[in-house]
C-alpha positions as CSV (number, residue, x, y, z in Angstrom):
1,X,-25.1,3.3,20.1
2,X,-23.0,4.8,16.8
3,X,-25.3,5.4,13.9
4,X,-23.8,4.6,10.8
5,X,-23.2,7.5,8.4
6,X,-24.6,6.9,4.8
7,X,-22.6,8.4,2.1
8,X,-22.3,7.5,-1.3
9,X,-19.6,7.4,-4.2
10,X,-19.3,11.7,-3.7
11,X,-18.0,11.7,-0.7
12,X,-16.0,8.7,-1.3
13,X,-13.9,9.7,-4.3
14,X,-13.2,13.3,-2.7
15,X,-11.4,11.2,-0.5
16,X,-9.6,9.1,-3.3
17,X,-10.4,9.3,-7.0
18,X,-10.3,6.3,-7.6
19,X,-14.5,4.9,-8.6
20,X,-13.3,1.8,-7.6
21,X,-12.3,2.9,-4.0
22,X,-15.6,4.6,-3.8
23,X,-17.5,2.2,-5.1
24,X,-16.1,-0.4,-2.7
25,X,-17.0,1.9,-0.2
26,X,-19.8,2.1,-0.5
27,X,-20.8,-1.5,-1.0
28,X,-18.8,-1.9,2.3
29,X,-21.0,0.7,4.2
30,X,-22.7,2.1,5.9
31,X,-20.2,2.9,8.6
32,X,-20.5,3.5,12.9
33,X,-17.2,5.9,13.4
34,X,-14.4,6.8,11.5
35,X,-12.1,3.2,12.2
36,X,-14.5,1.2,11.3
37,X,-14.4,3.2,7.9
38,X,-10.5,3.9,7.7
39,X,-10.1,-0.4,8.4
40,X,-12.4,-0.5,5.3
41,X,-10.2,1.8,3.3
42,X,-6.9,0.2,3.9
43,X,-8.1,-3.3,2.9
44,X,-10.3,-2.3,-0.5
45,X,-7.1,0.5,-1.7
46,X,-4.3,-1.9,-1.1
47,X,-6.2,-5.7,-1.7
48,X,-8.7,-4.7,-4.3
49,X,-8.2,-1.8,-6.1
50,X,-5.9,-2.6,-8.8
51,X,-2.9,-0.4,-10.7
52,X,-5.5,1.3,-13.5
53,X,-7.1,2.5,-10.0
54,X,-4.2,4.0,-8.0
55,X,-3.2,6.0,-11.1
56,X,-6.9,7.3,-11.6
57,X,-6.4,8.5,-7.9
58,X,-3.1,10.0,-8.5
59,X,-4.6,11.7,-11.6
60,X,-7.3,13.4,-9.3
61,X,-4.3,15.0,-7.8
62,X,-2.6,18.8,-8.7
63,X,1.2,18.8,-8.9
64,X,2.3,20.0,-5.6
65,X,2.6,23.9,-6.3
66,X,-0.2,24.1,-7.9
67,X,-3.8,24.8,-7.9
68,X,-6.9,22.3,-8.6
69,X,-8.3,22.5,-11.9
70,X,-11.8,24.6,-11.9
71,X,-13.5,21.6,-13.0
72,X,-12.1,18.9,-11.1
73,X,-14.2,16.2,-11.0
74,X,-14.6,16.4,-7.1
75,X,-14.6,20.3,-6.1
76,X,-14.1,19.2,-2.4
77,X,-11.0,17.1,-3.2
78,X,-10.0,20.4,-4.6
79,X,-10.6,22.3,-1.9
80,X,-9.1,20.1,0.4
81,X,-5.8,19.6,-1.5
82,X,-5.4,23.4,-1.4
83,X,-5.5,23.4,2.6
84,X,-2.9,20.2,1.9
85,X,-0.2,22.5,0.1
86,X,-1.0,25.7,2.6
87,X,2.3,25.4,4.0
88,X,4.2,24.9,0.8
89,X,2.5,27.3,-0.4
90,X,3.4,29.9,2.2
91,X,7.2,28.4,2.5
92,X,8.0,29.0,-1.2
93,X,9.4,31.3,-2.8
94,X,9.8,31.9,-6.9
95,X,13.1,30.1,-7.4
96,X,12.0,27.2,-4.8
97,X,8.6,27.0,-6.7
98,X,10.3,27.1,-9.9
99,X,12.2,24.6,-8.7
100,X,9.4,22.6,-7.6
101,X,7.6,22.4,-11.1
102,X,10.9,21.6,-12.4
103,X,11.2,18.5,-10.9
104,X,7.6,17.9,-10.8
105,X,8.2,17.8,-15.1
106,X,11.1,15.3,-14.4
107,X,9.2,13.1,-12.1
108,X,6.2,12.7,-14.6
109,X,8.4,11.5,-17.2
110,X,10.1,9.4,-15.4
111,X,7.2,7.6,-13.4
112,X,4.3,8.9,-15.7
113,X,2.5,10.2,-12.8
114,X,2.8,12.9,-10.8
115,X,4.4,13.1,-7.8
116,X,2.3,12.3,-4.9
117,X,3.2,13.2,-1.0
118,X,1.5,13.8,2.2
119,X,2.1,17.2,2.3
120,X,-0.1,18.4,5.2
121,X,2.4,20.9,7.3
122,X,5.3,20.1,5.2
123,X,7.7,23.0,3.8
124,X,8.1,23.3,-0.1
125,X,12.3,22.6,0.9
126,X,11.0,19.4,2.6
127,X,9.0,18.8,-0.4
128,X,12.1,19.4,-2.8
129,X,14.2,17.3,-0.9
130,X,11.7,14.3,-0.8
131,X,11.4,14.4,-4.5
132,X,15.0,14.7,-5.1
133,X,15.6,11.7,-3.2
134,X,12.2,9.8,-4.8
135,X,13.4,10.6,-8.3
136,X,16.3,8.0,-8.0
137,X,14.2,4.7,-7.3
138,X,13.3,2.2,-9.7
139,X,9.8,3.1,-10.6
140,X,7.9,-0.3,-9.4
141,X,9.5,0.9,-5.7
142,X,8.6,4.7,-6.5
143,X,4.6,3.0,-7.7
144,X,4.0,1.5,-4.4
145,X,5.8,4.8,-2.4
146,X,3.1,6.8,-4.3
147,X,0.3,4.1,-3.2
148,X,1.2,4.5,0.2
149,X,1.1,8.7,0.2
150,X,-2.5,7.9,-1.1
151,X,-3.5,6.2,1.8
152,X,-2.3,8.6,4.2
153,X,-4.0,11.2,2.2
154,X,-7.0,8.9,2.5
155,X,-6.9,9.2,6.1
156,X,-6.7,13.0,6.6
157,X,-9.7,13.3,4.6
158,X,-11.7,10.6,5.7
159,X,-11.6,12.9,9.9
160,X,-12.8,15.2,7.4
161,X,-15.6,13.9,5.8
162,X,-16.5,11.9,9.3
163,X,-16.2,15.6,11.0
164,X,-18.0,17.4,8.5
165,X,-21.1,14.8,8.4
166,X,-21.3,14.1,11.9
167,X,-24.8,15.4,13.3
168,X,-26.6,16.2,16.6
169,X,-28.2,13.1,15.8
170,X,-25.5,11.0,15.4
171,X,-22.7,10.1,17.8
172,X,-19.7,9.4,15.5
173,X,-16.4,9.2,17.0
174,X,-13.8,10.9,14.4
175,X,-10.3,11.9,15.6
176,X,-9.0,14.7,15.9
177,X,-7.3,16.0,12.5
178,X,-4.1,16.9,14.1
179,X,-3.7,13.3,15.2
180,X,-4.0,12.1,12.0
181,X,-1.7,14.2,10.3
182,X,1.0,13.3,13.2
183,X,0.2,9.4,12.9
184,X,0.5,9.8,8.8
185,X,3.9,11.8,9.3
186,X,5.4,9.3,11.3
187,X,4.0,6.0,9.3
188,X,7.1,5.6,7.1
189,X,6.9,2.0,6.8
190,X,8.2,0.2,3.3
191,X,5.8,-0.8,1.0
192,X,4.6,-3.1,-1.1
193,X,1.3,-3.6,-3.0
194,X,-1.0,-3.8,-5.7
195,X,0.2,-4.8,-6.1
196,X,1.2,-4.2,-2.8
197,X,0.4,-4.5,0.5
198,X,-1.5,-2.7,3.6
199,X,-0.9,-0.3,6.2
200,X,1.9,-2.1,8.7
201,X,0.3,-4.7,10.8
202,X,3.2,-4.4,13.8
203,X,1.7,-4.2,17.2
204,X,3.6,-2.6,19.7
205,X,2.3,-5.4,22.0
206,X,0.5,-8.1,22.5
207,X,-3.1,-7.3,20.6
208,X,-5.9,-7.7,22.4
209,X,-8.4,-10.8,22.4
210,X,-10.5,-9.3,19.7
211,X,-7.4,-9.1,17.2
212,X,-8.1,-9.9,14.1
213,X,-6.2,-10.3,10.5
214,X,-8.1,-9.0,7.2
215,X,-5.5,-11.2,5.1
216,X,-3.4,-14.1,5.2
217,X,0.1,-13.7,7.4
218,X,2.1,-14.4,4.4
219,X,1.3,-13.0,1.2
220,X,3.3,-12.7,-1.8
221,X,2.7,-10.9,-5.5
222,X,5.4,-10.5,-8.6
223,X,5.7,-7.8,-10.9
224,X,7.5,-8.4,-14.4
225,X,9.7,-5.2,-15.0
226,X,11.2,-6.1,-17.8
227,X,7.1,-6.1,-19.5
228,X,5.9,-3.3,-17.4
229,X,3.4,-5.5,-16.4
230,X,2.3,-7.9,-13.2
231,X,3.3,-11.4,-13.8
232,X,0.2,-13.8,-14.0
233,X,0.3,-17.7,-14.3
234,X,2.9,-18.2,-11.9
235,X,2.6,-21.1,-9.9
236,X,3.6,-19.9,-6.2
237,X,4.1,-22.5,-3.0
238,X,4.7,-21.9,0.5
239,X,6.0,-24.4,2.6
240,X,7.4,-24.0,6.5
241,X,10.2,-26.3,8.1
242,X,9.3,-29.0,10.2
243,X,12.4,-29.8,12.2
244,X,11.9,-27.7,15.2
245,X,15.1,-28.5,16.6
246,X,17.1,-27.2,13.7
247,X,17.2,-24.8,10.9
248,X,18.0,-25.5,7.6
249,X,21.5,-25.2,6.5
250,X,22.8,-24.0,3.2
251,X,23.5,-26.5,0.9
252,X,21.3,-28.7,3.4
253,X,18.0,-27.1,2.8
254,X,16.1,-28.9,-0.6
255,X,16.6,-32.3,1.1
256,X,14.8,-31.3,4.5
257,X,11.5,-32.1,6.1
258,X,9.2,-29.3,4.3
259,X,5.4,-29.6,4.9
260,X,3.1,-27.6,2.0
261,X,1.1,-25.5,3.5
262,X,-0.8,-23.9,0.2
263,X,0.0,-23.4,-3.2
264,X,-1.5,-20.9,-6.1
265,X,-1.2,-19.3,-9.3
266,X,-1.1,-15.3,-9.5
267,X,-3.9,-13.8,-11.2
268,X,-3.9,-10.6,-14.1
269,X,-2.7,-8.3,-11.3
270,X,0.2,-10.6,-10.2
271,X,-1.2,-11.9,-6.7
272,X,-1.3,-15.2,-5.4
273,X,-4.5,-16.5,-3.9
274,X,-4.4,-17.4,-0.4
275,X,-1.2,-19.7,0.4
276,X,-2.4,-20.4,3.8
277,X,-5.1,-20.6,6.4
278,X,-6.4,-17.0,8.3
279,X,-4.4,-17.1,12.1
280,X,-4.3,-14.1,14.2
281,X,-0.7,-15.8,15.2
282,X,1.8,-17.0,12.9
283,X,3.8,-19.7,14.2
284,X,7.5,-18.7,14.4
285,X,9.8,-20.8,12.4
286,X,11.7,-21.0,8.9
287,X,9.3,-20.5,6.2
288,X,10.0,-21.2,1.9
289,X,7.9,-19.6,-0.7
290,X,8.8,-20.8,-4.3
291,X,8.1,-19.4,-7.8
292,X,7.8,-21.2,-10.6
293,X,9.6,-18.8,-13.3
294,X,10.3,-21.4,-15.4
295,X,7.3,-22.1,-16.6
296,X,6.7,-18.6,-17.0
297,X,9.6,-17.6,-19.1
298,X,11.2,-20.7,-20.5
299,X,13.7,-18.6,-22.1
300,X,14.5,-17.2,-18.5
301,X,17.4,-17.1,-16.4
302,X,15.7,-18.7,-13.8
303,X,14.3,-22.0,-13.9
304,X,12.2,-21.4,-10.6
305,X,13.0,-19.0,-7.3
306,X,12.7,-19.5,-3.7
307,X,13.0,-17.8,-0.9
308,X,13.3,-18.8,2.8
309,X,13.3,-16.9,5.6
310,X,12.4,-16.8,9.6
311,X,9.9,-15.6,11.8
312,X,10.6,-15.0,15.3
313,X,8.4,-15.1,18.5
314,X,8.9,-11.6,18.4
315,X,6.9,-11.2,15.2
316,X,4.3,-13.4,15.3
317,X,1.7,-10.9,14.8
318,X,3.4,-9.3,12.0
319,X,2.5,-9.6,8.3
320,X,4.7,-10.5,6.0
321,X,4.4,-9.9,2.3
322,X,7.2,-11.8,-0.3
323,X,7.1,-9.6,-3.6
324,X,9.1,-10.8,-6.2
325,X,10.4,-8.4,-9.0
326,X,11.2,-10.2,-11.9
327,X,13.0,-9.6,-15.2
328,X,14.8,-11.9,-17.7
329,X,18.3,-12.2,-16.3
330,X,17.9,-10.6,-12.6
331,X,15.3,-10.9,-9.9
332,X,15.3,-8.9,-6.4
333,X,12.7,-9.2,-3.3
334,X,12.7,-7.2,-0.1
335,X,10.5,-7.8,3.0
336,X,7.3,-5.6,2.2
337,X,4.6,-4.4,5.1
């Protein structure tokens, strides 16, 4: 039998400074083994911390190239991100480095944060080039990119803190760090949140009995870029097609046989409340989610938006999360994790 490890807001926020994280942590503790706490992690830093959180986590960050502060509010988050940059480190050189704080100076003015990658084993060139290519997208994409780092920064340092707390007494199952840094390398997945979204829910197969979802299959938020801001008061519906013979046709598809399946309003950080019921299995068919950005911005482009797409048998399992970015005369949406 796993003991569960107590550890309080400390331990937490050198894993992310964010106090909300931690203190969500902790409220969700204790914890038997390393998954049960990385689970934890994903759901409270993507579903309940909000944006004044990620950016106090980004702040607890140095630019890469450079040292922790000597007071940093968590000295082993500072010791830690130094072991983070040790291959940069040893793989620059003074014109690469200078470089490298060039670019971090651009990113920062551009985004207003700094610039925030997993960087465990990765080259100061790798490092460059990632930037580079970073610096070009629109800052609510580059936000949730950043969020996403976070987490996989999360991880590495939660095997730490499980590794470094685990006792003869206790029998806590941690992986080993190596596999962690290989599974954050490789989990490039888009992303969405905050304001966003979680980690990718995509099985490889068929999950087992005990599968469970922490949210809702379909899930949706909208972010106002022309204010800068999430959009709150919007009244959001989701609706699936009932014609299982057929799919809707264009020009064909307000007149058909939709059935409501939930409807909400998003709150100060942009989110919808739950459009529909928990289900381990999404039914495949042709779902509609609708915005009503009308009401919103009268003086708007867009009297209302929606959005219909399919889910196949294939991706039943999946999650599926509907952002809407939103300014006065142009929209866009993309599939988010």
């Amino acid at each position: 039998m796993e003991s569960p490890m107590m550890l309080g807001e400390k331990e937490w926020l050198a894993c992310c400074g964010s106090l909300k994280f931690a203190q969500e942590m902790v409220s969700a503790g204790p914890f038997s083994n390393y998954q049960e706490a990385l689970d934890a992690a994903k759901d409270i830093w993507f579903n309940k911390v909000d944006v004044n959180g990620w950016l106090e986590a980004f702040a607890a960050h140095p630019q890469i190239g450079e040292s922790p502060s000597q007071t940093h509010k968590s000295p082993t988050s500072a010791e830690w991100s130094k072991g983070e940059q040790s291959t940069a480190l040893a793989t620059a050189t003074d014109s690469t480095l200078e470089e490298l704080y060039e670019w971090n100076a651009r990113y920062r003015k551009k985004f207003g944060f700094v610039f925030l990658i997993f960087a465990s084993g990765r080259s100061t060139p790798e490092i460059l080039a990632e930037i580079k290519r970073r610096y070009h997208k629109r800052p609510i994409v580059e936000f949730e990119l950043a969020a996403k780092e976070q987490m996989k920064i999360t991880e590495l340092r939660l095997s730490k803190l499980f590794s470094a707390n685990a006792t003869s007494g206790s029998t806590i199952k941690t992986p080993q760090t190596t596999d962690v840094v290989t599974k954050a390398g490789e989990d490039r997945v888009s992303i969405i949140g905050g304001h966003l979204t979680a980690a990718n829910e995509t099985p490889t197969s068929k999950p087992s009995a005990t599968f469970t979802r922490t949210r809702p299959p379909i899930t949706t938020h909208i972010l106002d870029v022309a204010r800068g801001f999430p959009a709150a008061g919007i009244e959001v519906r989701l609706e699936t097609w009932d014609n299982g013979q057929s799919r809707p046709l264009f020009g064909q598809a307000d007149s058909g046989p939709w059935s409501l399946l939930g409807s909400s309003t998003t709150d100060k950080d942009g989110r919808s409340g739950q459009l529909m019921n928990m289900a381990d299995a999404l039914n495949p068919g042709v779902y509609r989610i609708s915005f009503n950005t009308g009401k919103y911005n009268p003086e708007g482009f867009f009297p209302f938006v929606s959005i219909v797409f399919e889910v196949r048998e294939s991706q039943k399992f999946e999650h599926f999360h509907v952002p809407l970015l939103l300014s006065p005369f142009s929209l866009s949406t993309y599939r988010g994790s």
